[in-house]
TORDOKOL-81882 format. One line per field, with one value per residue: y, x negated, z of N, C-alpha, C in turn. Coordinates in pm, 1 decimal, padded with zeros to 6 digits. Layout:
REM residues N
n.yy: (Y, ...)
n.xx: (X, ...)
n.zz: (Z, ...)
ca.yy: (Y, ...)
ca.xx: (X, ...)
ca.zz: (Z, ...)
c.yy: (Y, ...)
c.xx: (X, ...)
c.zz: (Z, ...)
END
This chain:
REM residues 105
n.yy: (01217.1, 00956.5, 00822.9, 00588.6, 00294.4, 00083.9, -00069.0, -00360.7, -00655.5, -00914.0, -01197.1, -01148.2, -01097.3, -01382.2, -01477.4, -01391.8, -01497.4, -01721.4, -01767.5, -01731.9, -01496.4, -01277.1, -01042.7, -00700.7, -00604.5, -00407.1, -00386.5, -00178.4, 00091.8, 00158.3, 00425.7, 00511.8, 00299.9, 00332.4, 00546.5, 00459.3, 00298.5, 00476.2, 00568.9, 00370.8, 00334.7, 00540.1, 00482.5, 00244.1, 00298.7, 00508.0, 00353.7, 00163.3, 00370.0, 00419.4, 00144.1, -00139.5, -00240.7, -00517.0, -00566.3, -00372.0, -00489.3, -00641.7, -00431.6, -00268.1, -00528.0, -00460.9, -00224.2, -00213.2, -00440.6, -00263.2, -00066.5, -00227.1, -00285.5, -00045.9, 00013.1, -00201.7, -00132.6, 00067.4, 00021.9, -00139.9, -00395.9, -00601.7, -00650.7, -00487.1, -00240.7, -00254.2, -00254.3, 00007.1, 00090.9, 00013.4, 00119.3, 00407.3, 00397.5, 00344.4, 00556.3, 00747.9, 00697.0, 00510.9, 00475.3, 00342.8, 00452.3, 00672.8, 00967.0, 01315.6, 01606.0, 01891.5, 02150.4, 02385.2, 02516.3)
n.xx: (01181.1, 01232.6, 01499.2, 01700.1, 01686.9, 01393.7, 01064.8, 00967.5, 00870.2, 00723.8, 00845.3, 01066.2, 01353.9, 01379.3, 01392.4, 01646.0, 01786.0, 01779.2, 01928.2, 02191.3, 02293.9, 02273.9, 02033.0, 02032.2, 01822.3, 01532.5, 01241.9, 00999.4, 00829.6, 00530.1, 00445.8, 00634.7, 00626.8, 00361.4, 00456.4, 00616.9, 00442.0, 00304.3, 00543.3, 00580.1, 00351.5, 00378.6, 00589.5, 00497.2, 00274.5, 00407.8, 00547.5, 00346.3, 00271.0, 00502.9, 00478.6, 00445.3, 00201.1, 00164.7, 00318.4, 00123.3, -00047.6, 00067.2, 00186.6, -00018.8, -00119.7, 00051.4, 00022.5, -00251.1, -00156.7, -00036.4, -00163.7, -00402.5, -00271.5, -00232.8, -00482.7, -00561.1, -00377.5, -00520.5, -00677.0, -00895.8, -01029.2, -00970.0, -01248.3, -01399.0, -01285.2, -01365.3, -01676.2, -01684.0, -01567.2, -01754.1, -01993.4, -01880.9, -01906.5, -02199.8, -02309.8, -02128.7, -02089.3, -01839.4, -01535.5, -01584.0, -01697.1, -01556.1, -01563.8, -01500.5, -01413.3, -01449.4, -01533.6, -01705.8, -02047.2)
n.zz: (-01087.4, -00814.0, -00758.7, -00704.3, -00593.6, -00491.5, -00506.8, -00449.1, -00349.9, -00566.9, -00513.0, -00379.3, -00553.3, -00586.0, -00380.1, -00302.5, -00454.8, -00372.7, -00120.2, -00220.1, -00344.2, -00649.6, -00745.9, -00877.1, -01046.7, -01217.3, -01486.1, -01377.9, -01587.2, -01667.2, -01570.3, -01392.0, -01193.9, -01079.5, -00953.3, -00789.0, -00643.1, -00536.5, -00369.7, -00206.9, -00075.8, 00121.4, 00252.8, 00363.5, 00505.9, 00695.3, 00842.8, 00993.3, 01111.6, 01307.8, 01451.8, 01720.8, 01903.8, 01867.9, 01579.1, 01449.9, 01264.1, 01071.5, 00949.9, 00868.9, 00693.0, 00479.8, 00411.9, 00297.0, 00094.0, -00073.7, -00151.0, -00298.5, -00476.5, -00644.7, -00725.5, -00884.2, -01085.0, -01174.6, -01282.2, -01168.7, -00993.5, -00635.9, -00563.8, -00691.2, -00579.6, -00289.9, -00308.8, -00379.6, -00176.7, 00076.5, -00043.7, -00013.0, 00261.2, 00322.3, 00224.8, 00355.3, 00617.2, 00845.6, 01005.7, 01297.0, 01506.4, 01634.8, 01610.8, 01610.9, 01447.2, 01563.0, 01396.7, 01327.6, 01421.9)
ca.yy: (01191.4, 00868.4, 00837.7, 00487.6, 00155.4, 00064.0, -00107.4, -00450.9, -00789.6, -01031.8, -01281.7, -01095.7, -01174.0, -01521.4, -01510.1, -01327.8, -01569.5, -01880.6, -01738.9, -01774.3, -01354.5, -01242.1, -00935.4, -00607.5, -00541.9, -00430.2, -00377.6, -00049.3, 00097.2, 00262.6, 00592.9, 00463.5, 00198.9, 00413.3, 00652.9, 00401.1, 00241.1, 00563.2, 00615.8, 00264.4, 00364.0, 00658.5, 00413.8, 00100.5, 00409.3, 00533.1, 00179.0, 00166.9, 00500.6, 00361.0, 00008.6, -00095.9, -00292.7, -00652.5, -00530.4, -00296.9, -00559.9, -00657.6, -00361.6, -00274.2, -00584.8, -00444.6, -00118.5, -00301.6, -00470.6, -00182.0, -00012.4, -00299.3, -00293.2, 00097.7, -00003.7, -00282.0, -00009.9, 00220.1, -00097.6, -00128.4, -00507.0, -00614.6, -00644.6, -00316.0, -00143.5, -00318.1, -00189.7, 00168.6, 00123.6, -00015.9, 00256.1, 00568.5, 00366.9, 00339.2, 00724.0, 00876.9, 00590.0, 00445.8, 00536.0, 00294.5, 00552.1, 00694.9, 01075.9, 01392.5, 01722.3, 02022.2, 02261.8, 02401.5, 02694.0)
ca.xx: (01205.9, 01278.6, 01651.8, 01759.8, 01633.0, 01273.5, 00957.3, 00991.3, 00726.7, 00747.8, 00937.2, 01232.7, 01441.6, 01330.3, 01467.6, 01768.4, 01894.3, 01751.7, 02009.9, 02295.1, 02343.3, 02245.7, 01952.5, 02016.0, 01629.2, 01493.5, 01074.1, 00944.1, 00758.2, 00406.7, 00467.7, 00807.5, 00582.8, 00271.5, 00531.6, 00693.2, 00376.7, 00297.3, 00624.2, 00574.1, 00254.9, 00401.7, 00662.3, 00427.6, 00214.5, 00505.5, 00584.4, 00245.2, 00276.9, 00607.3, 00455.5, 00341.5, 00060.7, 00204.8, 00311.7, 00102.2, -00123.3, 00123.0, 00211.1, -00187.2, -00145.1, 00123.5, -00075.2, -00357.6, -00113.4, 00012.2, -00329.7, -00453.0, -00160.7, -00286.6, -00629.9, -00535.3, -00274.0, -00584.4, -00824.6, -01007.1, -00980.2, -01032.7, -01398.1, -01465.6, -01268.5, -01439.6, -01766.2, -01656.4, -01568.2, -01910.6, -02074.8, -01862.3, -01929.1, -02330.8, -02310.4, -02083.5, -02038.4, -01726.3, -01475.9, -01625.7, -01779.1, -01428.7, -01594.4, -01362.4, -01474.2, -01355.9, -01554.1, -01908.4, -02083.1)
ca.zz: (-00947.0, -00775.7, -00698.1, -00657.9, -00601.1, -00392.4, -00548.8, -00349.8, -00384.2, -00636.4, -00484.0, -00328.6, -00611.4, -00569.2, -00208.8, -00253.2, -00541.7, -00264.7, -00005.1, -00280.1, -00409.6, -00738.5, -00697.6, -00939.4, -01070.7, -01350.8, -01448.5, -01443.9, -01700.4, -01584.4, -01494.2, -01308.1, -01135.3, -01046.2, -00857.9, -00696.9, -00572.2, -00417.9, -00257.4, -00109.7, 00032.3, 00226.5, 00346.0, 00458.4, 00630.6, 00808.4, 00933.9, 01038.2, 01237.5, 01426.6, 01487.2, 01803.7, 01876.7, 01786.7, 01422.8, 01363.0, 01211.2, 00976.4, 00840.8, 00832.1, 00532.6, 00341.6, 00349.0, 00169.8, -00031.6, -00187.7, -00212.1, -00408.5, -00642.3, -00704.1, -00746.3, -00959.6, -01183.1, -01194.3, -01355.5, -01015.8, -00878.5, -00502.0, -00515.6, -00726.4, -00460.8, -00185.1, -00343.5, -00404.6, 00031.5, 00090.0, -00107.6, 00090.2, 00388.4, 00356.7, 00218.8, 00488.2, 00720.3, 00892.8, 01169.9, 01421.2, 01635.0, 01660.7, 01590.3, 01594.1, 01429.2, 01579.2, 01346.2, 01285.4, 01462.9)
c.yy: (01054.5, 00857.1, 00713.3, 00388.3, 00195.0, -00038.6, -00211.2, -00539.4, -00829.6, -01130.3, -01280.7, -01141.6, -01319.1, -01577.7, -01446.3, -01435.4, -01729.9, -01830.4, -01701.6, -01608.5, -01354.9, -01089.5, -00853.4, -00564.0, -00492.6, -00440.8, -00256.5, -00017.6, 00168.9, 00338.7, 00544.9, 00395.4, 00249.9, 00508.4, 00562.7, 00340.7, 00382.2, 00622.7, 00489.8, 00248.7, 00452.2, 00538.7, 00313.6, 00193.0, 00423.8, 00427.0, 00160.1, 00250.5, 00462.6, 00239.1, 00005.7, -00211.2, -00448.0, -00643.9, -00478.8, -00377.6, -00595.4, -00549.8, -00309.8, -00356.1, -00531.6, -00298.2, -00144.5, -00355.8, -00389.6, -00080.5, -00116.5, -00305.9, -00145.3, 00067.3, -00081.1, -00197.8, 00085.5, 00117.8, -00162.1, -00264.3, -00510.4, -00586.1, -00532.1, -00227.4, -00204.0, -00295.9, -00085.2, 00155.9, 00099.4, 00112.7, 00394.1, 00501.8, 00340.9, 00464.3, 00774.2, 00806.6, 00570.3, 00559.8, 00467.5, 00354.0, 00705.2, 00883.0, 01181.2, 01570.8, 01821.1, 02147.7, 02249.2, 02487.7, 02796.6)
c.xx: (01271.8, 01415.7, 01665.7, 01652.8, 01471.7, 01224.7, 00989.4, 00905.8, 00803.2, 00847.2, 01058.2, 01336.0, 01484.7, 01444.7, 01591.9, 01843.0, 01902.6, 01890.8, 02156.9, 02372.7, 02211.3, 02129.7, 02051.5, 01879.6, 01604.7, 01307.0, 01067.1, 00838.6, 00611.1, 00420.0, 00525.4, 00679.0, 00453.8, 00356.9, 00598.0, 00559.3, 00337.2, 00440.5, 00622.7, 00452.9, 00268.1, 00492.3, 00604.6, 00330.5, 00297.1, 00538.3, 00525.3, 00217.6, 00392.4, 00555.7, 00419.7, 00234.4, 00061.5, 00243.4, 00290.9, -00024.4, -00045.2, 00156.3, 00093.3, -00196.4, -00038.2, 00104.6, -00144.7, -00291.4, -00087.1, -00118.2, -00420.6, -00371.9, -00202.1, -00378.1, -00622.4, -00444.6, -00389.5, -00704.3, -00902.4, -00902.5, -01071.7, -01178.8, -01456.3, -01447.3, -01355.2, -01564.2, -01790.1, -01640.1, -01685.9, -01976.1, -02061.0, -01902.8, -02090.8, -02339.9, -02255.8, -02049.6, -01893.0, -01625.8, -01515.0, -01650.8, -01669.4, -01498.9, -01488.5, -01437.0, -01385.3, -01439.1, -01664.0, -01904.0, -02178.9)
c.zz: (-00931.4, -00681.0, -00650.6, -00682.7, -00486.7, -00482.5, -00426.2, -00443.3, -00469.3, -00609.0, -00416.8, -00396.5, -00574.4, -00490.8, -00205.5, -00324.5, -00424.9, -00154.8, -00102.2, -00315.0, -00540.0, -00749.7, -00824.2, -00948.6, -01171.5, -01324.0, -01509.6, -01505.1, -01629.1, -01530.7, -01427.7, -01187.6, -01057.8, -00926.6, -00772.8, -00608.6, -00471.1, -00306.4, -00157.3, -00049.4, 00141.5, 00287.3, 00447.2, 00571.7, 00754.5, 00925.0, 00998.6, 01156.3, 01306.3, 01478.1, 01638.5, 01833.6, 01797.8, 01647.7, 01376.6, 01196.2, 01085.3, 00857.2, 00805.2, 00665.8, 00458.6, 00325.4, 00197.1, 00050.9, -00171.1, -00227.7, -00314.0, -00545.3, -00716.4, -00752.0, -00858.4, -01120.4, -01215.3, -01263.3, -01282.8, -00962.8, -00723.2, -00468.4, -00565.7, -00603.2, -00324.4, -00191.0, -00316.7, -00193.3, 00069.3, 00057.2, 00007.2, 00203.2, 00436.5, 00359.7, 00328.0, 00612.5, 00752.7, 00955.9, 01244.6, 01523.2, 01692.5, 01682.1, 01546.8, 01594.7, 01495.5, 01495.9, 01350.9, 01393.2, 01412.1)
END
């Protein structure tokens, strides 16, 4: 279980040492890092579900971001996955047509 700390970008450190404090980080090991990317997909979601229309766009990219870092952790770069979406999306099509099952009969 994930107790302490948050999965944060690359360059946070960066920016915390640029603004004159010292970070606490370490690098997690796979497993560790796999679980954290999924708890930082429920979070950038959530963000996503409070947003309102002016940031939801933003947090829309740090969706993606962290879905590519999965994809990328699972062997799968941008354009494989971008394939594999193509593919379900010729097979079962989109959401464009904004369709809403309520059941069979």
């Amino acid at each position: 279980m994930l107790t302490t700390g948050k999965l944060v970008r690359d360059r946070i450190p960066e920016i915390i040492r640029a603004g004159g404090h010292e970070p606490e980080v370490y690098v997690a090991e796979p497993a560790e890092y796999r679980a954290r990317l999924g708890a930082k997909l429920a979070e950038e979601v959530a963000e996503y579900m409070e947003a309102d229309e002016t940031d939801a766009p933003e947090e829309l990219a740090d969706v993606l971001e962290v879905a590519f870092a999965l994809a990328a952790d699972l062997g799968v770069d941008r354009a494989q996955l971008e394939e594999i979406r193509e593919s379900k999306a010729e097979q079962w099509g989109g959401f464009s047509e904004r369709i809403v099952s309520t059941g069979n009969r």
